[in-house]
Each structure stands twice: as structure tokens, then as C-alpha cells.
LUMPALUM-623607 format. One line per 3 residues: number of its first residue (from 0); their letters; for each residue y, z, x of C-alpha. Coordinates in Angstrom, 3 decimals, always signed. Layout:
N
NUM = a = Y Z X ~ ...
//
This chain:
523
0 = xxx = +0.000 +0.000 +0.000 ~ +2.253 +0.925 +2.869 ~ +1.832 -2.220 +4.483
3 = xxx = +2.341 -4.540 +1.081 ~ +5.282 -2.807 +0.616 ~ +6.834 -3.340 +3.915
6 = xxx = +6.546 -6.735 +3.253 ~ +7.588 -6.938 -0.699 ~ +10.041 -9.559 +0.236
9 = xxx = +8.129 -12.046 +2.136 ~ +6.034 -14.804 -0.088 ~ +2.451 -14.690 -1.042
12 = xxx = +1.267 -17.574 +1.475 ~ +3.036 -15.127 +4.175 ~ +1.815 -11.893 +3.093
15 = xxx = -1.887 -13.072 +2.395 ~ -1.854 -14.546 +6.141 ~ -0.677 -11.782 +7.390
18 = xxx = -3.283 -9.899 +5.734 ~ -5.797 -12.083 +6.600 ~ -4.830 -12.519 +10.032
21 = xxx = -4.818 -8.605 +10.592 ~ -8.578 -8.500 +9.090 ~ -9.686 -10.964 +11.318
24 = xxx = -8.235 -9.249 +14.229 ~ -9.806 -6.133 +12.990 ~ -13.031 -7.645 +12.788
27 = xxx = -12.641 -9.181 +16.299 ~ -12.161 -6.733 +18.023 ~ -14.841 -4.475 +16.046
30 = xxx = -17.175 -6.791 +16.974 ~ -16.425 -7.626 +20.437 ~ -16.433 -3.403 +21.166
33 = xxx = -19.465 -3.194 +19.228 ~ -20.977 -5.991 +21.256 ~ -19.838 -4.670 +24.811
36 = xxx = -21.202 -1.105 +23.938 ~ -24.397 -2.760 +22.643 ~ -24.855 -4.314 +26.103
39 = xxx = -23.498 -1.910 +28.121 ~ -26.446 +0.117 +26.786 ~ -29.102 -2.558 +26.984
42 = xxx = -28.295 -2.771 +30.378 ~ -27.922 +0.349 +31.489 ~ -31.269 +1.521 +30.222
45 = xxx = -32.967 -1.831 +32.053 ~ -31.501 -1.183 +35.523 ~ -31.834 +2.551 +35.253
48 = xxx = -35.784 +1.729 +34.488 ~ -35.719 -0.860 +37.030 ~ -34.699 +1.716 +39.435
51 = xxx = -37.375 +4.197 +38.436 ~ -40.518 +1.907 +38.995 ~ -38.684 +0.855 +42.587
54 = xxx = -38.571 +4.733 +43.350 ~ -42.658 +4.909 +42.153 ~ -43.350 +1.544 +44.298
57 = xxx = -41.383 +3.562 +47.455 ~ -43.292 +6.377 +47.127 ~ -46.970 +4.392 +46.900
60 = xxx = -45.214 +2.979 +50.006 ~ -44.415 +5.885 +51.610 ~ -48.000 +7.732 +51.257
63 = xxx = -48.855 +6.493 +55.228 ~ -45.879 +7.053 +56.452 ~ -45.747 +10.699 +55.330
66 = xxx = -49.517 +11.044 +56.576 ~ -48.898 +10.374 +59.728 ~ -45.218 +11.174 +60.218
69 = xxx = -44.787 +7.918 +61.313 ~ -40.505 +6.411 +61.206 ~ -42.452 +3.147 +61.998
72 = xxx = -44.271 +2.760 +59.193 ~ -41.641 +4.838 +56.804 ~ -38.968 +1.897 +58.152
75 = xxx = -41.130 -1.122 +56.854 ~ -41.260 +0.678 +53.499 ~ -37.681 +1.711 +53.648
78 = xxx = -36.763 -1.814 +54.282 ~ -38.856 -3.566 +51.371 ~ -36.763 -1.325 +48.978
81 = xxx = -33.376 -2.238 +50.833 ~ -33.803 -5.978 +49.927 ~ -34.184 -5.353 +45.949
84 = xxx = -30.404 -5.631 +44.116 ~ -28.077 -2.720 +43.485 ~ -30.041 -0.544 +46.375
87 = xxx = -27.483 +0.683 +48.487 ~ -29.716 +3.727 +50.119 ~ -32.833 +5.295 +50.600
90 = xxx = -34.407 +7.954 +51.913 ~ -38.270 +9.646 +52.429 ~ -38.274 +13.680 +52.777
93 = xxx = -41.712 +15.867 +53.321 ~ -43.207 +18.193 +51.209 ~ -40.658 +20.477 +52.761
96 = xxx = -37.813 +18.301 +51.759 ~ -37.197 +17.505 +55.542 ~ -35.825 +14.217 +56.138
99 = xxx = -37.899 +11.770 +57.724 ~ -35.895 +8.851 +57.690 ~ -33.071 +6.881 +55.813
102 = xxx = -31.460 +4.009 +55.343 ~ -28.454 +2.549 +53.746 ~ -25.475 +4.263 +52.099
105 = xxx = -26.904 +7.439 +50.886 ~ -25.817 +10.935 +51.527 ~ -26.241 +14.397 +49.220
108 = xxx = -25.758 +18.266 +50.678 ~ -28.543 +20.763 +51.254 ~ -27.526 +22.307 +48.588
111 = xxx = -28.312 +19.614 +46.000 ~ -32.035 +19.262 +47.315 ~ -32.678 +22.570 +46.557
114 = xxx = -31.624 +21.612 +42.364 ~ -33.337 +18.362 +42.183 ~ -36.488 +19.078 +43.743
117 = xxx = -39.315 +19.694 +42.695 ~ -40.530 +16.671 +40.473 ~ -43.193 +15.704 +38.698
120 = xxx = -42.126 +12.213 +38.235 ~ -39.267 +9.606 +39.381 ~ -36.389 +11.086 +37.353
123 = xxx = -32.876 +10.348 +37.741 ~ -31.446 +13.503 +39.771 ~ -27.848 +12.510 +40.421
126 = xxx = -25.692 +10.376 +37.958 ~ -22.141 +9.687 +38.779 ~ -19.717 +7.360 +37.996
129 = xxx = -20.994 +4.917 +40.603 ~ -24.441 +5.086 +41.341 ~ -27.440 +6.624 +40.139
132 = xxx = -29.413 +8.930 +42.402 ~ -33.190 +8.886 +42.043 ~ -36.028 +10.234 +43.196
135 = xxx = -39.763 +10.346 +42.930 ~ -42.716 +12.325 +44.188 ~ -45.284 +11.094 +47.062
138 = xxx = -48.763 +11.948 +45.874 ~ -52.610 +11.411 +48.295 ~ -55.219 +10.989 +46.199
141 = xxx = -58.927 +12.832 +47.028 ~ -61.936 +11.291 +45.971 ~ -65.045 +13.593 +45.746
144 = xxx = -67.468 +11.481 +48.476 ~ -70.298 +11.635 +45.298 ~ -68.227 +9.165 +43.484
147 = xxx = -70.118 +6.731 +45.529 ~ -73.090 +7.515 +43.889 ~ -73.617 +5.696 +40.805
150 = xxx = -75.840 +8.663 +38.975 ~ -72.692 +10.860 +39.950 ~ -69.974 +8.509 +38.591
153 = xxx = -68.828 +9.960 +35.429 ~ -68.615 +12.991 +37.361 ~ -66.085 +11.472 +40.243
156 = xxx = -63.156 +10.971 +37.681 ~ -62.918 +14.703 +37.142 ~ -62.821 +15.682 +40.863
159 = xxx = -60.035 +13.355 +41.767 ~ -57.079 +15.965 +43.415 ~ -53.988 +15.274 +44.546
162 = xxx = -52.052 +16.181 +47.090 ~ -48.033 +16.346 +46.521 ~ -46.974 +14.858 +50.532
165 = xxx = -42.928 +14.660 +50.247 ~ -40.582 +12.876 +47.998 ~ -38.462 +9.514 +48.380
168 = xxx = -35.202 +9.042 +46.892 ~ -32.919 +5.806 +46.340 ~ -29.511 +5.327 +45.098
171 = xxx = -28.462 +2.452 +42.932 ~ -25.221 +1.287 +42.611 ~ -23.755 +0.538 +39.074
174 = xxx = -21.347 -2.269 +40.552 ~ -23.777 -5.036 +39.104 ~ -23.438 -3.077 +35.766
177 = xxx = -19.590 -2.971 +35.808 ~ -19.562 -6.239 +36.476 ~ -21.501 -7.590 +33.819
180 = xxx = -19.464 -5.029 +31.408 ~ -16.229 -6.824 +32.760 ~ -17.145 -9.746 +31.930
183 = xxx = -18.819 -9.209 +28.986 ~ -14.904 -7.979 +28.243 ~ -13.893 -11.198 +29.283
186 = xxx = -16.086 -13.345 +27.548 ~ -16.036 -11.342 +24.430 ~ -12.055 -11.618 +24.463
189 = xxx = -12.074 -15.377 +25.078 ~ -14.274 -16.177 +22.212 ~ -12.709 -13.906 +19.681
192 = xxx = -9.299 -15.114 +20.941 ~ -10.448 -18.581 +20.460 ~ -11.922 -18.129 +17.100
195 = xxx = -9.513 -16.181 +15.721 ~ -6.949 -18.927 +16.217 ~ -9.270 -21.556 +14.919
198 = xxx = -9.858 -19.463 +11.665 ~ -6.152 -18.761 +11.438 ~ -5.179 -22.294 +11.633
201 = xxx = -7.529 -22.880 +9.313 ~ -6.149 -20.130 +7.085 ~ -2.803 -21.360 +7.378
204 = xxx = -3.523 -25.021 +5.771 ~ -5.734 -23.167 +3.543 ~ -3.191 -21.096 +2.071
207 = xxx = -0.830 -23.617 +2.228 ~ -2.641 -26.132 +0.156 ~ -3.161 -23.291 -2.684
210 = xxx = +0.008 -21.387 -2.565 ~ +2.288 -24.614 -2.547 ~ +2.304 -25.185 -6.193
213 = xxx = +2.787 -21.341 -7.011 ~ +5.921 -21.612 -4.704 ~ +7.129 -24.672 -6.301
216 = xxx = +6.569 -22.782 -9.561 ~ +8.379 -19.991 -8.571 ~ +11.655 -22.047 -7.047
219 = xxx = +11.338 -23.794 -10.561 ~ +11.790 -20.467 -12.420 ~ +14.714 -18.989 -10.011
222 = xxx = +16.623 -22.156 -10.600 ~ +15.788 -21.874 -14.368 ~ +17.473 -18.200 -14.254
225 = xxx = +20.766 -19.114 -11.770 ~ +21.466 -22.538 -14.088 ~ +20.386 -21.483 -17.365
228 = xxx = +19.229 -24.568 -18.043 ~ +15.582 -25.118 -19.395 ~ +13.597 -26.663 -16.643
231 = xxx = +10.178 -27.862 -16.489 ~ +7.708 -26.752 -14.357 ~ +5.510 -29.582 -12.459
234 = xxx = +1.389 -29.512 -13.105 ~ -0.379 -28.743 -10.178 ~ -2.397 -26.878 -7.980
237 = xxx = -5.318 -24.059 -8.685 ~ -6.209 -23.643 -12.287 ~ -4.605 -20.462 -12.717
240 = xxx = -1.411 -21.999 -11.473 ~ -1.443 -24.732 -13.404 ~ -1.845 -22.500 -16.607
243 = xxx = +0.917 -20.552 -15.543 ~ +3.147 -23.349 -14.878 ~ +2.076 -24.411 -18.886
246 = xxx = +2.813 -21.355 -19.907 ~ +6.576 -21.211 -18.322 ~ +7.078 -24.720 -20.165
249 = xxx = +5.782 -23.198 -23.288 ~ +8.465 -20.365 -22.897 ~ +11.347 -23.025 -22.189
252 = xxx = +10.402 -25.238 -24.403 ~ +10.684 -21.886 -26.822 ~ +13.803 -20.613 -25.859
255 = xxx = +15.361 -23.817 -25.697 ~ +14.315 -23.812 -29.815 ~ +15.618 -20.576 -30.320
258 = xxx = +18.624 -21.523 -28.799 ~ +19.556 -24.395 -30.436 ~ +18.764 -22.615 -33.751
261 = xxx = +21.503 -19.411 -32.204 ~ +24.193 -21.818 -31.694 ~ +23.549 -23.330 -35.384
264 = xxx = +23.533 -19.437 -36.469 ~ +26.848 -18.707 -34.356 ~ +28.720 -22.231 -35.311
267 = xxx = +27.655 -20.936 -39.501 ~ +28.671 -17.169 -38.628 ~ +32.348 -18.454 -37.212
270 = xxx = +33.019 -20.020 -40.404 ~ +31.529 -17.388 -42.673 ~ +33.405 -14.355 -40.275
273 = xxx = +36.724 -16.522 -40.580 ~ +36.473 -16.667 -44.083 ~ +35.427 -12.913 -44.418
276 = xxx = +38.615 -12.596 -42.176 ~ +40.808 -14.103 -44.470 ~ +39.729 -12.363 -47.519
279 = xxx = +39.547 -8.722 -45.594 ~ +42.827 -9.450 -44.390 ~ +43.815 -10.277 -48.146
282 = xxx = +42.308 -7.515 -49.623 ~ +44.155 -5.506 -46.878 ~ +47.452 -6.770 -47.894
285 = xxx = +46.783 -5.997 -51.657 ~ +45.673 -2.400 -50.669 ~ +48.788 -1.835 -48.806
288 = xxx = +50.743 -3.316 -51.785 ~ +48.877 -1.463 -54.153 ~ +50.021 +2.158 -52.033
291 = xxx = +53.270 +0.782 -51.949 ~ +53.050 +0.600 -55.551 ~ +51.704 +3.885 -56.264
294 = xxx = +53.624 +5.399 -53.894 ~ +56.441 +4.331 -55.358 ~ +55.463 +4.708 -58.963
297 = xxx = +54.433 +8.351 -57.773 ~ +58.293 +8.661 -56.620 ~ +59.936 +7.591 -59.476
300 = xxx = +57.607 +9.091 -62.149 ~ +57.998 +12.734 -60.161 ~ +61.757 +12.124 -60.364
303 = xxx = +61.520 +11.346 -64.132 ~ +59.452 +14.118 -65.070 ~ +61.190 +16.564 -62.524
306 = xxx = +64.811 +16.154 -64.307 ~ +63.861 +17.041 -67.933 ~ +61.696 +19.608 -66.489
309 = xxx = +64.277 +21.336 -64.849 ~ +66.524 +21.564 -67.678 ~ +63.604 +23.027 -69.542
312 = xxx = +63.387 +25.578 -66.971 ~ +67.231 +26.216 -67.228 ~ +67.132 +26.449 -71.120
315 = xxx = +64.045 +28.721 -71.129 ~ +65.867 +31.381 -68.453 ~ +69.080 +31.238 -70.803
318 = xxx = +67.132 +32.142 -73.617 ~ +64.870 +34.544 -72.025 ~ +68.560 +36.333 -70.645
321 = xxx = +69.743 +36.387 -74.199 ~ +66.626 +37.882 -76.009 ~ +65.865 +40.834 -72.759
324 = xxx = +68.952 +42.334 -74.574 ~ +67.144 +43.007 -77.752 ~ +64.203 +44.804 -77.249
327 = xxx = +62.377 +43.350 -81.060 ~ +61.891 +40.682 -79.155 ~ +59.830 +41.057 -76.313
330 = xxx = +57.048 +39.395 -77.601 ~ +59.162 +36.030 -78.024 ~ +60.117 +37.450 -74.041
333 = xxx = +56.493 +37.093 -72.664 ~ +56.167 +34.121 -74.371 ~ +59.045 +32.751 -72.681
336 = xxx = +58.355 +34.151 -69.095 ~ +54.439 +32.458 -69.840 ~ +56.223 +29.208 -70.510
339 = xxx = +58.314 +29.144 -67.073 ~ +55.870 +30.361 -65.050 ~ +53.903 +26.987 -66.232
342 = xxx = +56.909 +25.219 -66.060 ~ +57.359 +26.280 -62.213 ~ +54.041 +25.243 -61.518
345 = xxx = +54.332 +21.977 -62.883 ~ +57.925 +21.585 -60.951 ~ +55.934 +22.804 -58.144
348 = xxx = +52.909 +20.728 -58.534 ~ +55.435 +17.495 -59.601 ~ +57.411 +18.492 -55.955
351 = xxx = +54.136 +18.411 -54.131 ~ +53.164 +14.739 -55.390 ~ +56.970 +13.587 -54.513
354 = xxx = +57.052 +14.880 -51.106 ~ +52.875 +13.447 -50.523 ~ +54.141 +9.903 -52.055
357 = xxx = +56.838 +9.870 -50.088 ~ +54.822 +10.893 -46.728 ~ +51.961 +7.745 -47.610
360 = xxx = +55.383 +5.380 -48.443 ~ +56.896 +6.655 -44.702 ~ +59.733 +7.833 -46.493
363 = xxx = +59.902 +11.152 -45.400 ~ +61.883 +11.657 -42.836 ~ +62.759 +14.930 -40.085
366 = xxx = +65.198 +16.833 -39.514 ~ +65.627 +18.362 -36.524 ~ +67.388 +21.700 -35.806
369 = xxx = +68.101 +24.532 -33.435 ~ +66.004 +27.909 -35.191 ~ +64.934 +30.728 -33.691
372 = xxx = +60.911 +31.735 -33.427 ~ +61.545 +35.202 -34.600 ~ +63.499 +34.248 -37.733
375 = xxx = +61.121 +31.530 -39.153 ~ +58.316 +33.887 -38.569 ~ +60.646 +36.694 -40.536
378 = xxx = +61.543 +34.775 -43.203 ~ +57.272 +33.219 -43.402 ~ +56.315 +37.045 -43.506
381 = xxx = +58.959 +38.289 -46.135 ~ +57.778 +35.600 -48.275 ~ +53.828 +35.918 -48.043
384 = xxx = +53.523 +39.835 -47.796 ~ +53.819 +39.718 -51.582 ~ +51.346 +37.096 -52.220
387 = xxx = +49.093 +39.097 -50.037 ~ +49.935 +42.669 -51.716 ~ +48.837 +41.031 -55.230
390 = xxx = +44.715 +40.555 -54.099 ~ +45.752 +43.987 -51.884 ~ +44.924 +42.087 -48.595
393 = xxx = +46.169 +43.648 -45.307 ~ +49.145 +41.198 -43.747 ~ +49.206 +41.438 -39.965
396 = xxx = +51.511 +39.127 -37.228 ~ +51.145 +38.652 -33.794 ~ +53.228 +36.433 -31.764
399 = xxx = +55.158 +36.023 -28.422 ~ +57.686 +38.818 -26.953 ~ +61.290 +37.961 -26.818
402 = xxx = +62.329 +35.364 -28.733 ~ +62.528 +31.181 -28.240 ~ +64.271 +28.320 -29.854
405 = xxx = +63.121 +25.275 -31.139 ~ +64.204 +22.240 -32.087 ~ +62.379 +20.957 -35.070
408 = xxx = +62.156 +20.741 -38.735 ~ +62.358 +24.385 -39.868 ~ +61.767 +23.702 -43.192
411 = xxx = +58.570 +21.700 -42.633 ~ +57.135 +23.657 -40.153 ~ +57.527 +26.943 -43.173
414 = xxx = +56.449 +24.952 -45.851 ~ +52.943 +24.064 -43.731 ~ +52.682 +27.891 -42.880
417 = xxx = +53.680 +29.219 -46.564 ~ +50.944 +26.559 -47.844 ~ +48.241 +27.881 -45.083
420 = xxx = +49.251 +31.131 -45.698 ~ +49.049 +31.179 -49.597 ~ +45.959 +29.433 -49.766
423 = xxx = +44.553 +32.818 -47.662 ~ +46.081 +35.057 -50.336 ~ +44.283 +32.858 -52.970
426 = xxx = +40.705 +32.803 -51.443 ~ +40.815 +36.597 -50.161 ~ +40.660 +40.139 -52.161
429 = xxx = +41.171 +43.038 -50.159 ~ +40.481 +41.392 -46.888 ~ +42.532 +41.127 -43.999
432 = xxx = +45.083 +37.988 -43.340 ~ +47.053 +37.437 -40.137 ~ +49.536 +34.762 -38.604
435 = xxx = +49.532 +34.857 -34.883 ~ +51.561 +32.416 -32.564 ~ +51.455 +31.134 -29.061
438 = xxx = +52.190 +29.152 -26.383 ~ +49.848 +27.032 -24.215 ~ +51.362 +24.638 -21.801
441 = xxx = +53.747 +22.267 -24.040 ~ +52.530 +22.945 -27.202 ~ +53.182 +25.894 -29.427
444 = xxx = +50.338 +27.431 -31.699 ~ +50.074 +29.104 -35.147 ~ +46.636 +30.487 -36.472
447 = xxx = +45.988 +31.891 -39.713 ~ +42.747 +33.735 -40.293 ~ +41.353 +35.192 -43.221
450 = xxx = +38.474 +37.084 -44.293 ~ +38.257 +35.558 -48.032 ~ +35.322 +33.377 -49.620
453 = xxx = +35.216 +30.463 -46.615 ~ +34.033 +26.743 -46.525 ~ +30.686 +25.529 -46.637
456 = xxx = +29.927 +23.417 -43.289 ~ +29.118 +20.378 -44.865 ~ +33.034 +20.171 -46.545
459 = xxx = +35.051 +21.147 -44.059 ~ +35.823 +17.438 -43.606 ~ +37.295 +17.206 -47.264
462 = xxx = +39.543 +20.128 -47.222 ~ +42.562 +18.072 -46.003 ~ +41.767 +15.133 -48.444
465 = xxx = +44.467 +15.198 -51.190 ~ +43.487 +16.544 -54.945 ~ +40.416 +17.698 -53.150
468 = xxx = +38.645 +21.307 -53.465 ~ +35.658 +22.965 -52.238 ~ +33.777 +22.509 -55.590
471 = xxx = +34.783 +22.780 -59.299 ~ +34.219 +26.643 -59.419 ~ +36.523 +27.616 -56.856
474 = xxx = +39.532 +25.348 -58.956 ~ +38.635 +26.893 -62.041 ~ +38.978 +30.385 -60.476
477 = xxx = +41.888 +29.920 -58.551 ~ +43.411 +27.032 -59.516 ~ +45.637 +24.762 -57.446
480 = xxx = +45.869 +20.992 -56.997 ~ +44.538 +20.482 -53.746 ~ +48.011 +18.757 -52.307
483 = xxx = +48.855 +21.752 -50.087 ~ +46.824 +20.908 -47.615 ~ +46.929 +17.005 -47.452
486 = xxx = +50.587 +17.816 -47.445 ~ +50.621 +20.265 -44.061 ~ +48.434 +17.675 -42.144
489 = xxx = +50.911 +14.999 -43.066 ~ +53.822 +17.140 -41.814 ~ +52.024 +18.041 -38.600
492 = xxx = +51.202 +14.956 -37.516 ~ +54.590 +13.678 -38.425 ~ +55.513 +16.240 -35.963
495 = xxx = +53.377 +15.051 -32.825 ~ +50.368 +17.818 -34.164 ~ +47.793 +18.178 -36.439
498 = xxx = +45.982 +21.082 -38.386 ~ +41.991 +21.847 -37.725 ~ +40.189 +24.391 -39.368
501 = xxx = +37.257 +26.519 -38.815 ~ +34.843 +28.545 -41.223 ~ +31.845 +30.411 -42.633
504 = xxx = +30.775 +31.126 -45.977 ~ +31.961 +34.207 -47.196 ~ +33.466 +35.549 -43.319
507 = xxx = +36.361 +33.879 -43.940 ~ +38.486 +30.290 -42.113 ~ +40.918 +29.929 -39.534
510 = xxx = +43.581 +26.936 -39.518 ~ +44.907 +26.317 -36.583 ~ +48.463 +24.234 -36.966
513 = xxx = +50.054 +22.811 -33.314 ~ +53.187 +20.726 -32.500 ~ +54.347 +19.688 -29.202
516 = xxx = +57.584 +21.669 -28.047 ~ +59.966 +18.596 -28.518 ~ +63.413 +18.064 -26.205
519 = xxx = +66.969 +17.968 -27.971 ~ +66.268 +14.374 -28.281 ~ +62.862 +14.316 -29.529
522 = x = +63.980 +13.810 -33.091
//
């Protein structure tokens, strides 16, 4: 895997040769090694036995020369041995292991004589890197004189003795064998070297020949992906190449279909969006007309009804100033009082729909002034803590020490915290209700929190949707429009803000309302 991925980026004719031409190396030089130490060992074992049978022929030859002590006779043996291959030395010793003669290049320590004798047999007593150091034991043989006998013959075997007389020993020199190892080396080399390159030439066409159409093939689909365009692939090669190559004509062929039939499909969808477009853009431009329409309808019917209603209110408080006098009528007084309390709330709820109209129709318009923090925040509180003593909530105010001045709409600013505050005196009975404010950066902050019924999760997006309330129950219970908070928002955003809320069933909300601290020019 290592060695694929090394070479990811070469091509498949390159990376199976290379393969290929590692394996064969591999299996050269297996080989060859195996075939070396395979001879190496075949001849080893030959010369080494070689060696022994010339140490038993010395030592037949070396039986008279032991006898009689004779350097004479001991030389002619010595000699015979000398003229055999890869016999560098010999020597014959007595029983006593004193040297009676030697010839050649041969040479061991006292020392060493006393470790490798006594033998039974020619063994190998010396090995070194080389030559090989035999020896082998001189034996007389004694025939029982009976033996001649023919009665005693059987007999004759049994009392053969013999008589151990010295030992001879011969070195052998391993040159021969390091020489035929070398060039066993040699040879071995030469004909792997030459037959690798054979079968790697041969390889190469090889691979050549079958990988030629898959390269084609592949050039085919890279120029297919850089152009776009659908090409066709040419027919050729190995089987499984060729059904590849049908295959990738298939496919263009295919997309080629598919996108002919897409630019159809686009061409049809330009026309049908540009239509679409044309009637959206219609529709958008009655909508807008439409707002303009009800927004201004909204205007002028909230400036009809608001006239005639005010003079109603007017009339009622005259009338209700004349009968307080006379206290037999203070039924009539309730009455009346019943009637402008419903008459305020319809002035209010008739001011409400002028001021949203008038926000939707970007008619409403700021108007900035100097006002001090502490004194809108007086005024807020001296209005609410009454609306909060009626459901006996606890009114509480927290904001900055000292006191700052701002340049904004006072009036808007207190009409989006009297409506955030009220609606906390509506939804809360003896609960707690506070207004603190803040600075943070460039902004300024006002949060009012209450611990009153809260909004279910799942309508917290509605609350600042106009004529919208949490359900049906909570507008019969506590009445309202739902225009107090569509209202705020539109303020605060007028304003460079915005209003967010937060809340729990039954723990209670928190509105947050923020504006941007504005310059003297800002409005």
C-alpha cells in the first residue's frame, strides 16, 4: 500500500512496470542467493568428503612408514597426497603424536594435538575460514596365522586385531571453493541481469500494447471534463477497456440528452419566471396601493369618528358637572361616568389606529428634543404607579446615577414605555413590575419585567403583530386591541431600535426596548 501510494500520480502502464520490474528483481536475486547457497553447500560437503577418503588413503600409505620409522618411505606417501588439488600440507605423527615428517604449508601448536587427538576415524579437527584441517588414524592389521587353515577360517575373521601406529593429518585449502562461489556470484548475476532486462523489455511492449487504449480513454475523459463538450471515446484495446470506453459514450451520449432537454427547461422557465415577474411585481404594486388606501382610509375615518367623539366626551363631562350637584341623581351620574369611560376608550382605541395608519403610510414623523433621563422616567412612574396599585402589584425603578440628556422624541419614547408598562399592570395581580434603564456602549436600554400570566413559546412571534393577542381568553379577560404593541415596535424602529421580548408561562415576560443615543443632528 505504501508503495502504490507513493506513486498515486504516475499512470497504470508506469506503476504496473514498476511493480513488475521490482518482482522480478525480487525473484532474481532470491533465486540467484538461493542458488549460490545451494552450491556453496553441494560443494562444500564434496571436497570436505574428498578430503576425508585422501586422509584414509594417507594413512593406508603411511602403515610402512610408521613400522619402520622410515622418512623415506613416509616422503613417497607424503608426496602422492601433495599432488591431489586443494592439498596445501601434510603431515604423519606416531602413536605418540611425535612428528615424523611433513610437508607443505601446514603448521598447528602442541597444544591443539593434545584436543584433536585421539580418533577413531578421519574427522575434520580444525575448520577455519581458509582451510580445513584433517586427520585420520594409522591402523596394522594382525591376522591369527590359523586363518591359513581352511577348517579354521570362519574362525580367522574374529581374531583379526589392530594395532593403532600414529595418525596423519592434511590440510585443504578452501581457495578452489571460494572460487567456484565467486563465480557462481558472477555467473548467477550475469544471467539474472540479462534476463531480467529481456523480461522487462518484454514487459514494457507488453504493457504498452494493453494500457494504450485505457490511456487514450482516460485523455478522452479529462478533455471531456476541461471542454465540457461531449466527446467520444475511440473502440479499442482489451475487452474490459473497450466496455468501458462504451460505457463513457453511453454516459455522453446521456448527458448530452439531458442537456439539451435543461436548456429547453431553462429557455420555458425564463419566459414563465418573466411572466411570474411581471404579475408579482403587479400584484406588488396593488398591495402597496391597497395600504396606501387603507392607510389612508384608516386616517381619515379615525379623524371623522374622533371629532364627534370628542364633543360627546365634552357634552357628557358638562352634564355629569351639572347633575354631581344634586345628589337624586347619582344614578343618572354612574351612568354618565360608564358612558365616558367607553367613550375614552374608543378615543383611545380610534388614536391608536390613527397614529398605526399613519406609521404603515410613513407619515409619522419625529420630533426631536433636549429632555432629561430623570424626568421622563418621573413623569413614566407617576403615571403607571396607579395602574399598578389597582391589581396591587409592587412598582420598582432602577436606572443610572446622575442624570443625562437626550435628544429624541420624548413623547414617543413615553408612549412605548406607558404601553409596555400598562400591558404589565394588565397581565399581573399582586406580582412585582419594574422599569430599569441602562447604558451599554451607544445605545441606551429600558427593560420591563413582570411576574403576571406570560406568553406561551410558540406566540411570542405574534405579540407585536397588530390586533393580535395571545388567545381569545386573555382579550375577553382583559380586554385591549392589540395596537399597543405593534405601535411601540413601529416607534422604536423609527428611532434606530427595536423591542424583543422574553417569557414563560405563568413566571412572567420581559420587553426589552433600545435606541441608539442619537447626536444633535440625528433627527
Amino acid at each position: 500500500m505504501i508503495f502504490f501510494g507513493r506513486h498515486r500520480h504516475k499512470s497504470i502502464w508506469q506503476q504496473l512496470l514498476l511493480f513488475l520490474i521490482v518482482s522480478i528483481c525480487l525473484l532474481s536475486i532470491t533465486s540467484s542467493v538461493t542458488a549460490v547457497w545451494v552450491s556453496y553447500n553441494q560443494s562444500r560437503q564434496v571436497l570436505q568428503q574428498n578430503s576425508l577418503r585422501i586422509a584414509d588413503n594417507l594413512a593406508h600409505l603411511s602403515v610402512l612408514s610408521l613400522i619402520t620409522a622410515s622418512k623415506e618411505n613416509a616422503h613417497d606417501a607424503l608426496s602422492q597426497v601433495l599432488g591431489f588439488n586443494d592439498v596445501t600440507g601434510v603431515a604423519i605423527f606416531s602413536d605418540s603424536l611425535d612428528l615424523l615428517l611433513k610437508q607443505g604449508d601446514v603448521d598447528w601448536k602442541n597444544s591443539d594435538l593434545d584436543l584433536w587427538f585421539p580418533i577413531n576415524a578421519a574427522t575434520t579437527v580444525k575448520n577455519t575460514g581458509s582451510a580445513w584441517f584433517i586427520a585420520a588414524p594409522v591402523y596394522l592389521e594382525n591376522t591369527d596365522p590359523l586363518s591359513n587353515d581352511s577348517g579354521a577360517q570362519e574362525f580367522s575373521l574374529e581374531n583379526n586385531t589392530k594395532s593403532l601406529l600414529g595418525y596423519v593429518m592434511i590440510k585443504v585449502s578452501k581457495e578452489s571453493l571460494v572460487k567456484l562461489i565467486n563465480n557462481l556470484i558472477i555467473y548467477n548475476l550475469l544471467v539474472t541481469l540479462i534476463i531480467s532486462i529481456l523480461l522487462i523489455w518484454l514487459l514494457n511492449r507488453g504493457l504498452r500494447h494493453l494500457t494504450s487504449p485505457l490511456s487514450q480513454l482516460s485523455e478522452t475523459m479529462n478533455e471531456a471534463q476541461t471542454s465540457g463538450d461531449h466527446l467520444v471515446a475511440e473502440i479499442e484495446g482489451p475487452r474490459e477497456v473497450q466496455q468501458m470506453a462504451r460505457s463513457f459514450n453511453a454516459m455522453m451520449n446521456s448527458l448530452e440528452q439531458q442537456e439539451n432537454k435543461l436548456i429547453e427547461l431553462n429557455t420555458g422557465l425564463e419566459s414563465e419566471v418573466e411572466v411570474r415577474t411581471h404579475e408579482l411585481v403587479a400584484a406588488r404594486d396593488t398591495a402597496l396601493v391597497a395600504m396606501r388606501t387603507q392607510s389612508e382610509f384608516l386616517a381619515n375615518i379615525s379623524h371623522e369618528l374622533r371629532t364627534p367623539l370628542q364633543a360627546v366626551t365634552s357634552y357628557i363631562e358638562l352634564v355629569t358637572e351639572e347633575l354631581e350637584i344634586h345628589p337624586e341623581f347619582d344614578t343618572q351620574v354612574e351612568d354618565l361616568n360608564s358612558a365616558l369611560h367607553s367613550s375614552q376608550r374608543l378615543l383611545n382605541l380610534i388614536n391608536a389606529i390613527l397614529d398605526l395608519a399613519k406609521c404603515e403610510a410613513g407619515k409619522m414623523d419625529l420630533s426631536a428634543q433636549q429632555c432629561s433621563l430623570t424626568d421622563l422616567i418621573k413623569e413614566t412612574e407617576n403615571t403607571i404607579r396607579p395602574l399598578a396599585a389597582k391589581n396591587k402589584n409592587r412598582f420598582t425603578i432602577d436606572h443610572p446615577s446622575g442624570d443625562l440628556y437626550l435628544n429624541v422624541d420624548k413623547e414617543k419614547i413615553q408612549q412605548i414605555l406607558l404601553n409596555l408598562l400598562s400591558n404589565a399592570c394588565k397581565f399581573t395581580e399582586q406580582g412585582e413590575i419594574s422599569l430599569k434603564c441602562y447604558l451599554e456602549q451607544n445605545k441606551i436600554y429600558w427593560e420591563v419585567a413582570d411576574t403576571g400570566i406570560g406568553i406561551p413559546k410558540e406566540q411570542l412571534a405574534q405579540v407585536f403583530n397588530k390586533f393580535k393577542q395571545v388567545d381569545g381568553s386573555v382579550k375577553r379577560k382583559y380586554g385591549g386591541t392589540g395596537l399597543g404593541l405593534a405601535i411601540a415596535k413601529h416607534y422604536a424602529e423609527m428611532m434606530g431600535g427595536s423591542v424583543t421580548v422574553s417569557s414563560k408561562p405563568n413566571k412572567g415576560s420581559v420587553f426589552t426596548f433600545w435606541i441608539t443615543i442619537p447626536n444633535e443632528e440625528k433627527y
